[in-house]
N, C-alpha and C positions, 0 to 999 in steps of 0.2 A: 705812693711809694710802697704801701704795704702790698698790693697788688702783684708792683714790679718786682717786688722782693720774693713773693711767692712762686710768682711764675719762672724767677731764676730759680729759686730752690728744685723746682720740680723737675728746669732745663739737667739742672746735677744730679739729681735721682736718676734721669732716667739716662744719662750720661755713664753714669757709673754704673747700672743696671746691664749696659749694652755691650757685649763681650766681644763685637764686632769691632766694632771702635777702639776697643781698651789694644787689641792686635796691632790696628792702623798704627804706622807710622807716620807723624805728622812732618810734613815737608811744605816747607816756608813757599819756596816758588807754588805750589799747587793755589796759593791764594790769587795768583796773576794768570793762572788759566780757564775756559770757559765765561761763564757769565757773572762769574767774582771778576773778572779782567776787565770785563765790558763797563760793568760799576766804578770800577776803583779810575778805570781811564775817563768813566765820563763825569765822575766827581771831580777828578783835577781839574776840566776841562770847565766846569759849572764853576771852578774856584775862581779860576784867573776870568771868566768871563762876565763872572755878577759886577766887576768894578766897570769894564766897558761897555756893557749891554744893558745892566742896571738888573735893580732885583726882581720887579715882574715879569721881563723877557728874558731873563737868563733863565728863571725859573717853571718858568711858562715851558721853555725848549728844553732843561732840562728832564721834565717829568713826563713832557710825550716822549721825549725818545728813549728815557731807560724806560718807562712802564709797557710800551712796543716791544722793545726788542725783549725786554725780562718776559714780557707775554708770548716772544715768539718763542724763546729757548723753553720755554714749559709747554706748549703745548704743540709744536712745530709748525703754528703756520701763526697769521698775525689777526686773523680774526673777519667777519664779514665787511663792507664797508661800514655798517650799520653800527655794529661795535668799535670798531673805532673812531668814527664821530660820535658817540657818546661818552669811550675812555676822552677823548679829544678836549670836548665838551665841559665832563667833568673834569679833566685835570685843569684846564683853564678858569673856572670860576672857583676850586678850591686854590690855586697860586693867588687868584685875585682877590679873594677872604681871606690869604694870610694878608695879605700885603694892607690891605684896608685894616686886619682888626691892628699889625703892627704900628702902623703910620696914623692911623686916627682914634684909635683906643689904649693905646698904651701912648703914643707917641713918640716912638722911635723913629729915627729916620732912618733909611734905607738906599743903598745903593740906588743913584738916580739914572746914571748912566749916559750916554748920546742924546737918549730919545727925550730925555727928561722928564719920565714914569717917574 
């Protein structure tokens, strides 16, 4: 907590340090365009679908596909095949360490879904 607290503080320093900004006029629609659009559409889409696909394949498909395309919009292309079977890779066995420390160490249950994950 103390961490997060610092690191907002600091987001507000340099927030208010930046005369760029203080100009910008903030407009509501700008949060539904570009790759805040692409999130915000594939969060709703990851909501309604954890209850039918369940929470390791909802999760699983959600994290290759915004971590792809959030990687293509930064750097304009999507990467060698080699990288992305190992973004691939890694996002699949971190969705499957949540899901394991949730479901067997804490013992929450989790959206099971079709498949019965």
């Amino acid at each position: 907590m103390i961490a997060l607290f610092a690191c907002c503080l600091l987001r507000i320093i340099a927030i208010l340090r930046d005369k760029e900004a203080q100009r910008r006029k903030f407009v509501f629609l700008d949060l539904f365009y570009g790759h805040r659009g692409v999130f915000l559409l594939s969060l709703v889409i990851y909501a309604f679908t954890i209850q039918y696909l369940g929470f390791l394949v909802s999760t699983i498909i959600f994290l290759n596909v915004i971590v792809n395309i959030l990687y293509k919009f930064s750097t304009n292309k999507f990467g060698t095949p080699a990288q992305i079977t190992i973004r691939t890779v890694c996002l699949c066995l971190s969705a499957y360490a949540v899901y394991y420390f949730f479901g067997t160490v804490l013992h929450i249950m989790v959206p099971t879904g079709v498949f019965g994950i």
